[in-house]
N, C-alpha and C positions, 0 to 999 in steps of 0.2 A: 230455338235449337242452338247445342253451345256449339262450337269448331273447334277441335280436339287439333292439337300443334300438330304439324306430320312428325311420324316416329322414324327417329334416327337410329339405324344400327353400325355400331362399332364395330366392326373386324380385327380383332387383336392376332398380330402378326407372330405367330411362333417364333420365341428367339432362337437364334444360330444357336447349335449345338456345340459341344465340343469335338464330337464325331465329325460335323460336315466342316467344322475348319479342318481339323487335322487333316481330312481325305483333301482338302484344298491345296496345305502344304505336302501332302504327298505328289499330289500330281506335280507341283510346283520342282519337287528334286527329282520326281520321273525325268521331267522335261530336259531341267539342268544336267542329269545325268547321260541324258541320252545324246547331247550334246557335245560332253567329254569324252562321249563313246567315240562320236561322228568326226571333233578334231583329231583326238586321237590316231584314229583313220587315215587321216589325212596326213598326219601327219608321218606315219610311218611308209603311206605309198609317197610324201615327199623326199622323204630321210634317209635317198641311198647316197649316205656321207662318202663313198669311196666316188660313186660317177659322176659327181660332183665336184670330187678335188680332182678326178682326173682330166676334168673337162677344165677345171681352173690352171692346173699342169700345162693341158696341153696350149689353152692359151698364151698362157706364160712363156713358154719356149717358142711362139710365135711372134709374139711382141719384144724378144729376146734377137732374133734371128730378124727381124723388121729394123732394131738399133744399131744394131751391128753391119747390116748392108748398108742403113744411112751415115754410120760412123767414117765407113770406110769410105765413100765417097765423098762426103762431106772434107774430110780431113785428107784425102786421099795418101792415103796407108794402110796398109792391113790392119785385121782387128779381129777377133779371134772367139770365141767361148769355151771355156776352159768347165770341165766336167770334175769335177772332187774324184779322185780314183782310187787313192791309198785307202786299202782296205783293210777294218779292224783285224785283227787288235794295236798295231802299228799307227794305223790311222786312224780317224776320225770317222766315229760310226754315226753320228747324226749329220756328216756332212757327204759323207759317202755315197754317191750315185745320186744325189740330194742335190747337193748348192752349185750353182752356173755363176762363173763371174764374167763379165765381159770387158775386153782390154784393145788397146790401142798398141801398135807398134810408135817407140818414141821417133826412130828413126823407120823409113821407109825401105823393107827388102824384107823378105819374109828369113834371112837368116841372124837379122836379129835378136838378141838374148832379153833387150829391155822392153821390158810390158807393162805399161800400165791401166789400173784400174779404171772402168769410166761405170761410176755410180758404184751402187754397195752391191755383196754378192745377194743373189736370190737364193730361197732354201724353197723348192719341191715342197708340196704340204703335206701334212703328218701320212704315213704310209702308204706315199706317190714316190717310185723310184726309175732313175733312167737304166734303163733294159741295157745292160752295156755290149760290145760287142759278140762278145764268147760269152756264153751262157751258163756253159759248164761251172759245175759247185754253187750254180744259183737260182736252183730249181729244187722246191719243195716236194717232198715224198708224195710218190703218186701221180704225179703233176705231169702229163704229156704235153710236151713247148713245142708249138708246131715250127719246122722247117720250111716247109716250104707252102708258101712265104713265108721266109723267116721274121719273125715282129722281135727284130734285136737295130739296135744301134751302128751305124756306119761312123764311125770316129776314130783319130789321127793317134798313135801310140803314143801309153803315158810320155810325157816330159816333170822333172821335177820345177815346177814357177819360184822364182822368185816375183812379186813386182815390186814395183818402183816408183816413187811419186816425183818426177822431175828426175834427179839423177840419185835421189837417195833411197835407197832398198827398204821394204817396210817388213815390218815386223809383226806378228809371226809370217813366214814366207809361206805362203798359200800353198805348196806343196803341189805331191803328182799329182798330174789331171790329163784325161784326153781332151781332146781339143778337138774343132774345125774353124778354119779359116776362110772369112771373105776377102778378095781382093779391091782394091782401088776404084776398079769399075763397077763394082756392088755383087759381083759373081762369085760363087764358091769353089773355093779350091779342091776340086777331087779327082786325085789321080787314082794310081791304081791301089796303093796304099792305104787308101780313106773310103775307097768303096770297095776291095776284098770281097771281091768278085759278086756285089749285088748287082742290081742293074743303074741304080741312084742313091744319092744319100739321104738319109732318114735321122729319122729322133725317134725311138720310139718309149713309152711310159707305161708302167702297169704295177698295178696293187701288187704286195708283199709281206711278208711276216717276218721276225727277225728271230733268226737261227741264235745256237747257244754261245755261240762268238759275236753277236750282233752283228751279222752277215744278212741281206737282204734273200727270204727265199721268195721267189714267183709261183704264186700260189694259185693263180686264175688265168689262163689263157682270154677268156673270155672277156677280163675286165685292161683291155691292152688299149691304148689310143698314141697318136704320137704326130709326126708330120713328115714329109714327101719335102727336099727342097731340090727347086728347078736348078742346075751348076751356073747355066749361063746368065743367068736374072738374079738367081735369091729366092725367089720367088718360094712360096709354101703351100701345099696342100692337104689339107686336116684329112688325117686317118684314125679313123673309130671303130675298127673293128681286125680282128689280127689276119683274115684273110685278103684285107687289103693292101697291105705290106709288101 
């Protein structure tokens, strides 16, 4: 009897089509795509650019109001933060209601004239503006600015600055600005003048658009933050919302 080899069978494997690639790479930019859907997403519930710089503002005038308590006791003199006030077309429209400089008294008594700079000024971020005191002509059409609580500024009537670096005047002179002052013992100055008739002094901040004189109008009641500071401390309390005011 012969013995016949055992019979081997081949399976020849159907090549990949061009169909089941392409449907490969499709699925493959489904994915990718849906992914630029999902950042995307994300990205625009991250992306509210305005409560973002408001919140970086309002730090900023925190840690501004922190220097300036320490300045003054440190150095024991007054010292002051001075607010850009000249308003365009006269003044300086990128610097208006915008740039905080922070200064020293050379000599000690708050009725001295010589002020100098301590560090460079700060500039408020792109369309973050300080709420000044009086409101009025800076309130966008439509726009109801709530009173009460009013989410405006407690600060000391313009002065035109010079300062001064030692005993020499610098140039350009920094011009009108409102002001508030801390004292020697790290306390704020606020008499009746500087609070007008609120209960405490405040900072307050909020989004705006710029009018056809490049005048800051307030445009959002709702997009307001700013800060509370205690007279007899310095001390500062974050407000984020305008009925906190």
């Amino acid at each position: 009897m012969r013995l016949r080899p055992p019979a081997f069978t081949f399976i020849r494997r159907a090549p990949s089509t061009a169909g089941t690639r392409a449907f490969t790479l499709l699925e493959l930019l489904i994915v990718v795509g849906l992914i630029g859907v999902l950042v995307g997403g994300v990205s625009l519930a991250l992306g509210d650019s305005s409560g973002r710089s408001l919140a970086t503002a309002q730090q900023q005038l925190a840690s501004l109001v922190g220097q300036a308590r320490a300045n003054a006791a440190i150095g024991q003199t007054e010292t002051r933060l001075l607010f850009y006030g000249n308003p365009p077309p006269v003044g300086e429209a990128t610097r208006f209601l915008r740039q905080v400089q922070l200064v020293r008294a050379l000599t000690p008594g708050s009725a001295t004239t010589a002020w100098e700079p301590i560090g460079p000024a700060l500039t408020l971020p792109r369309g973050i503006y300080l709420v000044p005191p009086t409101t009025a002509g800076f309130i966008a059409a439509g726009v109801v600015w709530p009173t009460n609580p009013a989410p405006r500024s407690t600060l000391n009537t313009r002065i035109n600055y010079t300062l001064v670096s030692g005993n020499t005047p610098l140039i350009p002179i920094f011009g009108s600005s409102y002001w508030i002052e801390f004292q020697p013992n790290g306390s704020l100055r606020s008499d009746a003048a500087l609070l007008a008739g609120q209960p405490y002094p405040k900072l307050a901040i909020a989004t705006a658009t710029l009018s056809a004189t490049n005048s800051p109008l307030f445009n959002n009641p709702g997009a307001v933050r700013g800060l509370i500071i205690r007279p007899a401390t310095g001390a500062v309390t974050y407000v984020n919302e305008a009925a906190s005011f």
